[in-house]
N, C-alpha and C positions, 0 to 999 in steps of 0.2 A: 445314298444308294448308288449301283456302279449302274449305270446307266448306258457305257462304252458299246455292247452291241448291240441296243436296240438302237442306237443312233449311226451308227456307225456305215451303215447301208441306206440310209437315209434319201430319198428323193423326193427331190423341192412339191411333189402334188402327194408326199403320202400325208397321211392326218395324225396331226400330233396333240396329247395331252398327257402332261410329262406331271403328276401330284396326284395328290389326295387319298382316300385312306390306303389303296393298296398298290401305289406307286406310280397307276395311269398306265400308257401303253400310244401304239403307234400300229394308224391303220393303214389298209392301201387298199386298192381300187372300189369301184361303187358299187355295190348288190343292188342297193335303190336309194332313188332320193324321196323323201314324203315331205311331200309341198303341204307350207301352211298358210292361204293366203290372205286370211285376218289377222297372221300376226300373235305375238304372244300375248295382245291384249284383248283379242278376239275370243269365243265364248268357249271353244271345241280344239286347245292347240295338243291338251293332255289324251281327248279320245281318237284325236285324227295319230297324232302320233301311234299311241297307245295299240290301235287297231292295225297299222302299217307291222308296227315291231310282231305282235302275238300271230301273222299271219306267214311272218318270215321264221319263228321259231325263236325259241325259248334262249338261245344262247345271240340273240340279236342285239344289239347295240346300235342307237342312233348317236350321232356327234351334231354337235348344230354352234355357232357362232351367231349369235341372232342381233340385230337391230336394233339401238338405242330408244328408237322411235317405237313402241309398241302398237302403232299399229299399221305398221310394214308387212307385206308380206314379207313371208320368207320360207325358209328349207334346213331340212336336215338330213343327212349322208347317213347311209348305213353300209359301212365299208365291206370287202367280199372278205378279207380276212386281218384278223387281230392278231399284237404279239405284247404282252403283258410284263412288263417289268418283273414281275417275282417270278414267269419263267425263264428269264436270264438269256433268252435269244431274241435274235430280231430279225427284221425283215433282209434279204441276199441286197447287197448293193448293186447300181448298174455296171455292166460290161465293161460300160465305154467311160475314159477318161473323164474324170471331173469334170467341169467347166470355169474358166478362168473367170472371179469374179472382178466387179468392178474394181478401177483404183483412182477415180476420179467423180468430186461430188460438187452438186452446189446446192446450198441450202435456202428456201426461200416461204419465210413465217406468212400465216396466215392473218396477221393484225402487227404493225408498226410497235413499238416498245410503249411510243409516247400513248398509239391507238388503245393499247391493251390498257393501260393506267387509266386513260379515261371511261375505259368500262367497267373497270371493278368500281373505279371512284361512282359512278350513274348507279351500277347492283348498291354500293354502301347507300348512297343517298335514297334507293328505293325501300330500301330496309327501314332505318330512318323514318322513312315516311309511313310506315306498317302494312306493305303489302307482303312482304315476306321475311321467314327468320332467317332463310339462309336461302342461297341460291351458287352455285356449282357453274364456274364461268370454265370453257372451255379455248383453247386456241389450237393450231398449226402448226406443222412445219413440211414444207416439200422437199422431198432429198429426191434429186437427178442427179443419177448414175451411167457413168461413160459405154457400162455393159449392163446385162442383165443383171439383178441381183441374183446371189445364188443363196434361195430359202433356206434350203438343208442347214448351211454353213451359218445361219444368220440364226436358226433352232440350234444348233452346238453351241454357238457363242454366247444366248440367253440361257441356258442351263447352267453353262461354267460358269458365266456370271452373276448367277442369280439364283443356286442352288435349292435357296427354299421356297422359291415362290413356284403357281402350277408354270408352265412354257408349256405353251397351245401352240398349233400351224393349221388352219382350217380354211380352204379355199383362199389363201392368198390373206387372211388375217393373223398375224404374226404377233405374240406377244410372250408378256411372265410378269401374270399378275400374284400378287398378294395375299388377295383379296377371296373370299370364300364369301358368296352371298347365298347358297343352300347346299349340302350335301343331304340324303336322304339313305338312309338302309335298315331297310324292314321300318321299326317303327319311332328310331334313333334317326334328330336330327341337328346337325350342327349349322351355325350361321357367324362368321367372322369380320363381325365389319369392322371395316377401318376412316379415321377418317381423326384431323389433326397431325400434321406432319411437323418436322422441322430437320434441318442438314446433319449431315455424319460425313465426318471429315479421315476418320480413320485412326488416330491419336485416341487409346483407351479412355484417359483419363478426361478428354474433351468431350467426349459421347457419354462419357459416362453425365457427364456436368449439363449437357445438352439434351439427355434424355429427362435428367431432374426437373429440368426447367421447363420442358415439354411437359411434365404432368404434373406440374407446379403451376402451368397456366389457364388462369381463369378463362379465356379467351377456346383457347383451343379442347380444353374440358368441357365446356359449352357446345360446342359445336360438334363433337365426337356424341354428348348424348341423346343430343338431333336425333342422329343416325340408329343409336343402340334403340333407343326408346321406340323408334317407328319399325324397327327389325321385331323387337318382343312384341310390339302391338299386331304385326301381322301374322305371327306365329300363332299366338297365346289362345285367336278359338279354335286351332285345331288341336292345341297340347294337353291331356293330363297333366303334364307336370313340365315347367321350363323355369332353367335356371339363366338369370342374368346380374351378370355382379355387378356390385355398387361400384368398381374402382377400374378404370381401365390399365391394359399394361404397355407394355413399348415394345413393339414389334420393331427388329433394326436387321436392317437388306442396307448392300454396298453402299449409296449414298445418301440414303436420308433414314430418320425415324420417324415411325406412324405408333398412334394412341392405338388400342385395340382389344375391342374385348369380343370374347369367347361366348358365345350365347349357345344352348344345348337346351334338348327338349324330347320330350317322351309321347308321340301320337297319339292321341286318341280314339275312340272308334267310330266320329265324324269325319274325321281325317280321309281327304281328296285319296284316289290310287294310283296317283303319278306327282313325282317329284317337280314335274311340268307346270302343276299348280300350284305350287308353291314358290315358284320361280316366276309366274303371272302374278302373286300376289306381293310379291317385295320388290319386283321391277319395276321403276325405277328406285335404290331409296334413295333416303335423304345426302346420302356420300357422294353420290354423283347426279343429284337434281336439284333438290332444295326441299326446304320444310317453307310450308306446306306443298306439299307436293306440285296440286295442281294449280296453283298461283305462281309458283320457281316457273317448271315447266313453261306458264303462257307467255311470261316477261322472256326466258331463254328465246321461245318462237320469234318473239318482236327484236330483241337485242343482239344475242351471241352473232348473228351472221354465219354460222357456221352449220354444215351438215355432219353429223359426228357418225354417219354409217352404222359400222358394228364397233367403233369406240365405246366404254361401258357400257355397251351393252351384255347379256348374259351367254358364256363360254362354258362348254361343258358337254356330257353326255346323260341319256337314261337308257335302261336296258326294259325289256320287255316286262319285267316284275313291279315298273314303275319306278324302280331304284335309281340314283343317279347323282351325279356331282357339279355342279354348276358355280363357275366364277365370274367374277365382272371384270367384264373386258378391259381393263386397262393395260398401262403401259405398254400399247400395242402400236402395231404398223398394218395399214394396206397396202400391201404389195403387189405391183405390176410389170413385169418387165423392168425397165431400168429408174422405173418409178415408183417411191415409197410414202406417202403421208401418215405421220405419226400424231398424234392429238397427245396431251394432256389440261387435266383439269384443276381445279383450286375450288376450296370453298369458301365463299364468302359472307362473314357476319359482322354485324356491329365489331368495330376495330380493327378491321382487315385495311391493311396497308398497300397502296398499287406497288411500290416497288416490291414490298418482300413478296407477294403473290408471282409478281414476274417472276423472280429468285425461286420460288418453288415450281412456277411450271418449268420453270430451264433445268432443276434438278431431275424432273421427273423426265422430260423429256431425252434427257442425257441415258436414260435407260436403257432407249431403243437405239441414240445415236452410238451408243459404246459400241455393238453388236454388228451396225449397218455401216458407218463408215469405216472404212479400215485402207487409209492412204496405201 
């Protein structure tokens, strides 16, 4: 889809969500924000919202970028006006001249090469020892920037690069994820998780060989149905009917391919009346935490050393009908002024290798640095 003028006026504080079924859109300024401050793992994130949205009117829209850590507070933005991808216009750009973005970086990881190897090697050996099946290691990287970075510019270059994933901009959280962890409308619901990577180099016939291998591997087939299996378990008591395939397929974006299956499902008349709950109910999953959930989770508290913000955590909007589209944060950046931290993560199971893990988070990583350095 041509996407040229809704971006094209683009300014670094308006609110972007560029996917999903009906192409996404691009907000500006704030109507209100509704503070949630237990967090999405708190009991009331669907009525506190829910009630904010039905008081502002029916054509209301919350956007939120929320907290890996589910029991963060946090907020979400109900912007004063929306401009829709299928109506083909966008928001007036500013008056005044661009701003000259940076052209000077220094890169600086948050765990040593040799560090990171000895953490996944401690996750293998916890596994191993049967505290968990899998567990989702996270790392770093700092990019300082000689100017400001310029957001706008940084949302153009994630869309042309990365055409089919959503590109979100929410308060200074910058990403283009993949990744689909609930869409909701009316009583259709979709859930795309992913999880099992390996590189794409660009050469047909190499991807094509690399993608074989990818679903040819016991290892990484394993570890993908971690993830499906705990998606259709949290789904399935509020579905009449959910379908989940036995076989996953090979989702393939510029550099790497991901396993991926397509899970869909038909509400039933138990079924929560916000998408909000159902977005409480699968966060975190198994793709970006671990199986069992809250075993991964308590070793991450002790181990990872890292605070992952709104990294995987849940991106997306609901409108007043409870309707709404929600991704996991990945391949993203916090952006600050001349300052950017970017996370990626890896999942790790029996036969996970510290070097190739390093080799996947540098793929992943590469995502964000394609879009943000630019000598």
């Amino acid at each position: 889809m041509d996407v040229t003028k809704l971006l094209g006026g683009l300014r670094d504080d308006d609110f972007v969500v560029l996917g999903g079924r009906d192409g996404g859109f691009v907000g500006r300024g704030v109507r209100a924000r509704i503070d949630v401050p237990a967090g999405i793992g708190g009991p009331s994130i669907a009525e506190i919202v829910g009630n904010e949205l039905a008081s502002l009117g029916q054509a209301a829209v919350a956007i939120g970028a929320l907290p890996f850590n589910r029991v963060l507070g946090t907020s979400l933005v109900v912007p004063d006006e929306l401009w829709f991808v299928v109506d083909g216009v966008g928001p007036a750009g500013a008056d005044i001249d661009p701003p000259l973005g940076p052209d000077a970086f220094s890169l600086t990881p948050s765990l040593s090469h040799a560090d990171w190897c000895n953490l996944v090697a401690d996750a293998t050996a916890a596994i191993e020892n049967g505290e968990f099946e899998k567990v989702v290691l996270a790392r770093a990287v700092e990019v300082s920037a000689n100017r400001p970075i310029v957001v706008a510019d940084v949302v153009r270059r994630l869309h042309t690069l990365y055409p089919s994933c959503t590109t979100y901009s929410i308060d200074g959280f910058v990403g283009a994820s993949p990744e689909l962890l609930i869409s909701r409308h009316g009583n259709e619901v979709v859930s795309y998780p992913l999880a099992g990577t390996t590189a794409r180099g660009g050469d047909p016939d190499a991807d094509a060989a690399a993608a074989a291998a990818l679903l040819a591997s016991d290892k990484d087939r394993a570890e993908h149905r971690l993830t499906v299996d705990g998606v259709a378990a949290a789904l399935a008591p509020w579905c009449e009917s959910i379908n989940v395939p036995d076989r996953p397929g090979v989702v393939a974006l510029r550099n790497v391919i991901h396993l991926g299956t397509r899970i869909t499902g038909t509400l039933g008349a138990s079924a929560p009346a916000s998408v909000l709950d159902l977005v409480a109910a699968l966060h975190p999953t198994a793709a970006v935490g671990g199986q069992p959930s809250k075993q991964a989770l308590s070793w991450l508290a002790n181990h990872e050393g890292l605070d992952r913000g709104r990294y995987a955590g849940p991106v997306g909007w609901v409108n007043a009908s409870g309707d709404g589209e929600w991704w996991v944060g990945i391949r993203s950046a916090e952006i600050d002024d001349t300052r950017a931290v970017l996370r990626a993560g890896c999942g790790i199971v029996t036969g996970s290798e510290p070097m190739a893990e390093l080799a996947e988070s540098q793929l992943k990583l590469q995502a964000l640095l394609a879009a943000l350095v630019r000598p």
